[in-house]
C-alpha positions as CSV (number, residue, x, y, z in Angstrom):
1,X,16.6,-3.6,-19.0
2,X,20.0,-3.8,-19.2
3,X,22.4,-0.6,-19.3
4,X,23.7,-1.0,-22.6
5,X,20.7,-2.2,-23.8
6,X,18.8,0.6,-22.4
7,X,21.8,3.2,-23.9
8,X,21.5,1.9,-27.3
9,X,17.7,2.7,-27.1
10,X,17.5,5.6,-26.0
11,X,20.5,6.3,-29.2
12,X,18.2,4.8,-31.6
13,X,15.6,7.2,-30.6
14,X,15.2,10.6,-32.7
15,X,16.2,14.1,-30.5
16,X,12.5,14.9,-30.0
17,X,11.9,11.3,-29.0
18,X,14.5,10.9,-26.7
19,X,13.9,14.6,-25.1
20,X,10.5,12.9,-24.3
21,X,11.4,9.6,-22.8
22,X,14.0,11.4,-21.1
23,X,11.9,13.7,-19.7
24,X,9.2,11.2,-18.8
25,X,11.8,9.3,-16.9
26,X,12.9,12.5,-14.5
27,X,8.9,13.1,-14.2
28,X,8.9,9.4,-12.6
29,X,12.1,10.0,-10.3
30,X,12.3,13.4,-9.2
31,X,9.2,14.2,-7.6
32,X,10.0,11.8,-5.1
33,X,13.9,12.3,-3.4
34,X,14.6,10.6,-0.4
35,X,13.9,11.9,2.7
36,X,13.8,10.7,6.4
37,X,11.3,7.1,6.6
38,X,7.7,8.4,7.0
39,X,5.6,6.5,9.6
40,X,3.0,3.9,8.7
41,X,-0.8,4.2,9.4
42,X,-3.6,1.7,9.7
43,X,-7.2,3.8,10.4
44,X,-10.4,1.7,11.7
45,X,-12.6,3.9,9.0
46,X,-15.7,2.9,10.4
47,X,-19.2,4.0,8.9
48,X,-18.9,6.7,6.0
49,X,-20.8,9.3,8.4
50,X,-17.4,10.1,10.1
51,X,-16.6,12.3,7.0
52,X,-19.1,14.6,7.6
53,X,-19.5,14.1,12.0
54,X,-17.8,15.1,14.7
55,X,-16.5,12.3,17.1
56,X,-13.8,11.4,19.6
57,X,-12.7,9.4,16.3
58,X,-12.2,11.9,13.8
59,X,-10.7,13.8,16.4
60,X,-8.4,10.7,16.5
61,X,-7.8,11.1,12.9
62,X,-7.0,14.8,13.2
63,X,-4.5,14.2,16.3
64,X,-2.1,12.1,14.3
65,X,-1.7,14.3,11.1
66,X,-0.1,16.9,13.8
67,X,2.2,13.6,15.3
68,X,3.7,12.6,12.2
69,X,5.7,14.7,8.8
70,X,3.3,16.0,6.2
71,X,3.9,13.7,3.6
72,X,5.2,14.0,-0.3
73,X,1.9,11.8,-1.4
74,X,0.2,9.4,0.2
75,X,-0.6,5.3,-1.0
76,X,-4.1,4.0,0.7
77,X,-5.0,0.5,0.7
78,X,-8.8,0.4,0.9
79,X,-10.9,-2.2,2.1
80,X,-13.5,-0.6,-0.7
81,X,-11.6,-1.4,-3.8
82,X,-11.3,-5.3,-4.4
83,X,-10.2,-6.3,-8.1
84,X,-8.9,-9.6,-10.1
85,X,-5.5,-8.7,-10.0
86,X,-3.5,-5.4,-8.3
87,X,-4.0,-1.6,-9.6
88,X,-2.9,1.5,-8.6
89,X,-4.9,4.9,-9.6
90,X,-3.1,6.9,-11.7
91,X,-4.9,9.6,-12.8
92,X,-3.9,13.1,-12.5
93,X,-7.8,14.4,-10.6
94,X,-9.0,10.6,-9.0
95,X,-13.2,11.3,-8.5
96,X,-14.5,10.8,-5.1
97,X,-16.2,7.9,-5.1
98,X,-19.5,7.9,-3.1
99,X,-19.8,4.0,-2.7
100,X,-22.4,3.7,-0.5
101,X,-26.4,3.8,-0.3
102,X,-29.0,5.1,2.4
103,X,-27.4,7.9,4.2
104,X,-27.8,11.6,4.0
105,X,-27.8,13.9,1.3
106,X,-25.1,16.1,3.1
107,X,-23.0,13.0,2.6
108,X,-23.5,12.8,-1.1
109,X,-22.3,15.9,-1.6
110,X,-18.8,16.0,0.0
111,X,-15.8,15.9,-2.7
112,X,-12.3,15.4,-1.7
113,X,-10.8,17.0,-4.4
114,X,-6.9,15.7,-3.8
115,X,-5.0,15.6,-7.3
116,X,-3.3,11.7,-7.8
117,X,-0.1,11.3,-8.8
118,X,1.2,8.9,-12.0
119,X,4.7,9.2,-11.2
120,X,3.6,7.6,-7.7
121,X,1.9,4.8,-9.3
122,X,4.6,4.1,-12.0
123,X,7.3,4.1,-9.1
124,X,4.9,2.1,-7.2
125,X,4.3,-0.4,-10.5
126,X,7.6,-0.9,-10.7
127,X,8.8,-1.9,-7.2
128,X,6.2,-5.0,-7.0
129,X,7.7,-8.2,-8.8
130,X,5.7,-11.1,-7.2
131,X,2.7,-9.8,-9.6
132,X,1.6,-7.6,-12.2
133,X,0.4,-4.3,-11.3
134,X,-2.0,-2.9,-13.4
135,X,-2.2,1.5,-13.9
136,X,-5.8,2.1,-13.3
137,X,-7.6,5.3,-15.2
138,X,-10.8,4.5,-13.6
139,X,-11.8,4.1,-9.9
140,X,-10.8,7.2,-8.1
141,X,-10.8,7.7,-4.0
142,X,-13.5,5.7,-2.3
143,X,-15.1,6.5,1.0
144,X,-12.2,4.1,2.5
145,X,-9.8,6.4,1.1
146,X,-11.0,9.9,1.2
147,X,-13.2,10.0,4.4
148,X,-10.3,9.5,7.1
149,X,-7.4,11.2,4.3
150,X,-9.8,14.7,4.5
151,X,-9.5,14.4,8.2
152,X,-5.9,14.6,8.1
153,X,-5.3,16.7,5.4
154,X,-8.5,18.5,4.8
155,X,-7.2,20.9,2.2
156,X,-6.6,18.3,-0.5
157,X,-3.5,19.4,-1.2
158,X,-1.7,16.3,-1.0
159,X,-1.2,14.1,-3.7
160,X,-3.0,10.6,-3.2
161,X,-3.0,7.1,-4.8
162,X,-5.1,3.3,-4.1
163,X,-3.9,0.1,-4.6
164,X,-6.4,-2.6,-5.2
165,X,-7.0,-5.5,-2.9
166,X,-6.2,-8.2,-5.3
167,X,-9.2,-10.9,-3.9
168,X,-7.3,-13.7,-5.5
169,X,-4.6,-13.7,-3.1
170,X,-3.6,-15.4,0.0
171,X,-2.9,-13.1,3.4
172,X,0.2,-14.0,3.0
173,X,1.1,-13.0,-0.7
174,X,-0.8,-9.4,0.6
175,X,1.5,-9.1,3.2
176,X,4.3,-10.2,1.3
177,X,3.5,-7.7,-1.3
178,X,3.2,-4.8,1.0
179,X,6.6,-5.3,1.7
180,X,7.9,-4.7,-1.7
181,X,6.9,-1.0,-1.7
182,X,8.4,-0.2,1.5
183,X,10.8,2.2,-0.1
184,X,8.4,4.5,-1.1
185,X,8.8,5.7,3.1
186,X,11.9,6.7,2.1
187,X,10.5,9.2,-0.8
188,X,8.0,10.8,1.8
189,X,5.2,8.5,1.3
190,X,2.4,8.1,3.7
191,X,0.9,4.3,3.2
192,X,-2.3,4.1,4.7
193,X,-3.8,1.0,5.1
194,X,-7.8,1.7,5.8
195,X,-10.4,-1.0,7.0
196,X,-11.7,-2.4,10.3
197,X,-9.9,-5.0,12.1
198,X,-13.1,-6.4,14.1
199,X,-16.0,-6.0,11.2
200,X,-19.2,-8.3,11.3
201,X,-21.8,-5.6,9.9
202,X,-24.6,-8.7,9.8
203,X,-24.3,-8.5,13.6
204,X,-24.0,-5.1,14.1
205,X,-26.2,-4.2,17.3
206,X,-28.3,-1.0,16.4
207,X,-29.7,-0.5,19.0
208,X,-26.4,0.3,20.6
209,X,-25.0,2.1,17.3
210,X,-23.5,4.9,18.6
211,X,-21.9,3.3,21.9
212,X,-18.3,1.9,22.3
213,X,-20.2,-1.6,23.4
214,X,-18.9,-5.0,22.2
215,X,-20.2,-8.4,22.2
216,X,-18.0,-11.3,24.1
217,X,-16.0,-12.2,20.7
218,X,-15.9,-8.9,19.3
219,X,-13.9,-8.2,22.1
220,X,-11.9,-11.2,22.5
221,X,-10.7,-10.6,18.9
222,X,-9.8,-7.3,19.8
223,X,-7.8,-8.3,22.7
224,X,-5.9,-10.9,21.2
225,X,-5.5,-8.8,17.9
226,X,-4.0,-5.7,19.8
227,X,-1.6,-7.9,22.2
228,X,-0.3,-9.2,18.7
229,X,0.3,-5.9,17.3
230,X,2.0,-4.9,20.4
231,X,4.1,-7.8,20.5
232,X,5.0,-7.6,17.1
233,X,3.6,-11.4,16.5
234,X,2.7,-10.6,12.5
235,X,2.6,-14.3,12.1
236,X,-0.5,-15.3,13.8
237,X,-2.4,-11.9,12.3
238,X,-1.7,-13.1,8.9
239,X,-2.6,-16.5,9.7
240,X,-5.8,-15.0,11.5
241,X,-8.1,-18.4,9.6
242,X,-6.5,-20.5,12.4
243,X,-7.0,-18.3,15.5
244,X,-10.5,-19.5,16.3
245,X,-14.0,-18.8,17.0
246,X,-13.6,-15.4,18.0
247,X,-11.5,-14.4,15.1
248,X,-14.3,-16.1,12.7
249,X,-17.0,-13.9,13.5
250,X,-14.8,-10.7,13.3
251,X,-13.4,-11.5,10.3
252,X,-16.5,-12.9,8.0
253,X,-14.9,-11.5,5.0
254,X,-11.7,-10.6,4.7
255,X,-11.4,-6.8,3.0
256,X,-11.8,-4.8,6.0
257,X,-9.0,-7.0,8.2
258,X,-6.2,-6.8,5.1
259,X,-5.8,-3.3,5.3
260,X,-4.1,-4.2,8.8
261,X,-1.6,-6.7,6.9
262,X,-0.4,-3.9,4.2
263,X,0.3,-1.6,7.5
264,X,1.7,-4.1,9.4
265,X,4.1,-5.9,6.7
266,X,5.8,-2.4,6.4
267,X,7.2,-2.3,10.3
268,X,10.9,-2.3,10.6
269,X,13.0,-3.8,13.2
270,X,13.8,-0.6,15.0
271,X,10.3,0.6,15.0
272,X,7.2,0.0,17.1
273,X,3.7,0.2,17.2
274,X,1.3,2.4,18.9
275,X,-3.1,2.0,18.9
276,X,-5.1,5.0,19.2
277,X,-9.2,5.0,18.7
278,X,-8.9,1.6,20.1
279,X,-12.7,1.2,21.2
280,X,-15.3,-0.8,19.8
281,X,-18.6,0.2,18.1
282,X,-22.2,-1.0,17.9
283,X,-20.8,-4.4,19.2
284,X,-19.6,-5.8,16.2
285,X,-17.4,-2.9,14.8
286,X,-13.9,-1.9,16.0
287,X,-12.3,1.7,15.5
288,X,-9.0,0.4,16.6
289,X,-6.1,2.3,15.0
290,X,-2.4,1.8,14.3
291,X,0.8,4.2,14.0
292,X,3.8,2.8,13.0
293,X,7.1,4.2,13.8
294,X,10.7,4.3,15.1
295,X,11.1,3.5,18.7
């Protein structure tokens, strides 16, 4: 909208009306000042029982909440929440989602009662322009979401938002994409991207699910996917259809591995990546995890 378009609106408006719209706009801006570029994360969530266990990976979890600021609010891109289309929860109290079947009761009954945050997802609404974002009253925190965030912060008491993996778009529009919200780092932001960047459950190997073992091409991926992050070579991760046999079977469907893209879209010239939990699971699985930050 133009300034004196926007001026002449806002004059048209009666006093009670325009206290309103003036006070929704400050509600949008000022909860979120800038501050000094939070890091980026990418956490290899893994099975939904490392909510409630205790593991060298939740540890991992733990570790880096005390290696980076405590955030204003944080964005999660979760391999759980696909949609036609990209939303963002905006909700004041988002429900924890239990979106999963077959494991324990104890499970069940964990709720990560964080409060969300509409000014977040309005400010983030309006930075995309390559597509429509849609404000989402519905979904909540799924176990992609609030099963590694309650490891960081396991008070709750930080504000946190999802935004939907539209299923209609190439690896390259998501990447793309990520990179129009990058200036929420600047407001104290914490984007999360949370999936599994080697993830072939039909080949998982249970009789080895609970050891860091990996089959041939679960590890091959790996290796090749890690030396890419390291080396900053974004263009053959987002291109990952054309990297071969190895990358086929650890990518069967793509939800869990663009996560990774939304994490890695956001890295600045001056900053670097670092892995930690980078150790396969039950053959098929990966844990691997990625901080992003200045050099």
């Amino acid at each position: 909208m133009e300034r004196k378009h926007f001026l002449k609106t806002l004059a048209a408006l009666p006093v009670a009306a325009l206290a309103m719209e003036l006070k929704g706009l400050a509600r949008i801006t000022e909860p979120f000042p800038i501050t000094a570029r939070m890091p980026v994360l990418f956490l290899g969530h893994g099975s939904p029982m490392n909510a409630i266990e205790e593991n060298e990976f939740v540890a991992g979890f733990r570790k880096i909440a005390t290696e980076i600021p405590r955030p204003q609010a944080i964005l999660v891109v979760s391999a759980h929440w696909e949609t036609r289309g990209t939303q963002v929860t905006a909700m004041e109290k988002p429900r924890t989602i239990h979106d999963f079947g077959g494991f324990p009761k104890a499970l069940f009954e964990v709720q990560y009662p964080a409060p969300g945050s509409p000014e977040l997802a309005e400010e983030t609404r309006q930075l995309v322009r390559s597509t429509t974002v849609g404000l989402d009253q519905s979904w909540g925190l799924d176990h992609g979401a609030w099963s590694v965030v309650k490891h960081l912060y396991p008070n709750a008491d930080v504000p946190v938002i999802q935004m939907s993996i539209d299923y209609s778009m190439s690896p390259a529009q998501h990447y793309a994409l990520a990179k129009e919200i990058a200036s929420l780092r600047d407001k104290g932001v914490l984007i999360i991207g949370s999936g599994n960047m080697v993830h072939n459950l039909r080949m998982v190997a249970w009789d080895k699910i609970n050891d860091t073992y990996a089959f041939d091409w679960a590890a091959e991926a790996r290796d090749k996917m890690n030396t890419a992050i390291l080396g900053g070579d974004h263009t053959s991760l987002v291109n990952f259809h054309a990297q071969g046999r190895a990358f086929e079977l650890a990518i069967p469907t793509a939800e869990h591995y663009l996560p990774l893209l939304y994490s890695l879209a956001l890295q600045g010239k001056d900053e670097q990546a670092t892995l930690f939990n980078d150790k396969p699971v039950a053959g098929s699985l990966t844990m691997t995890s990625v901080k992003i930050e200045k050099a």
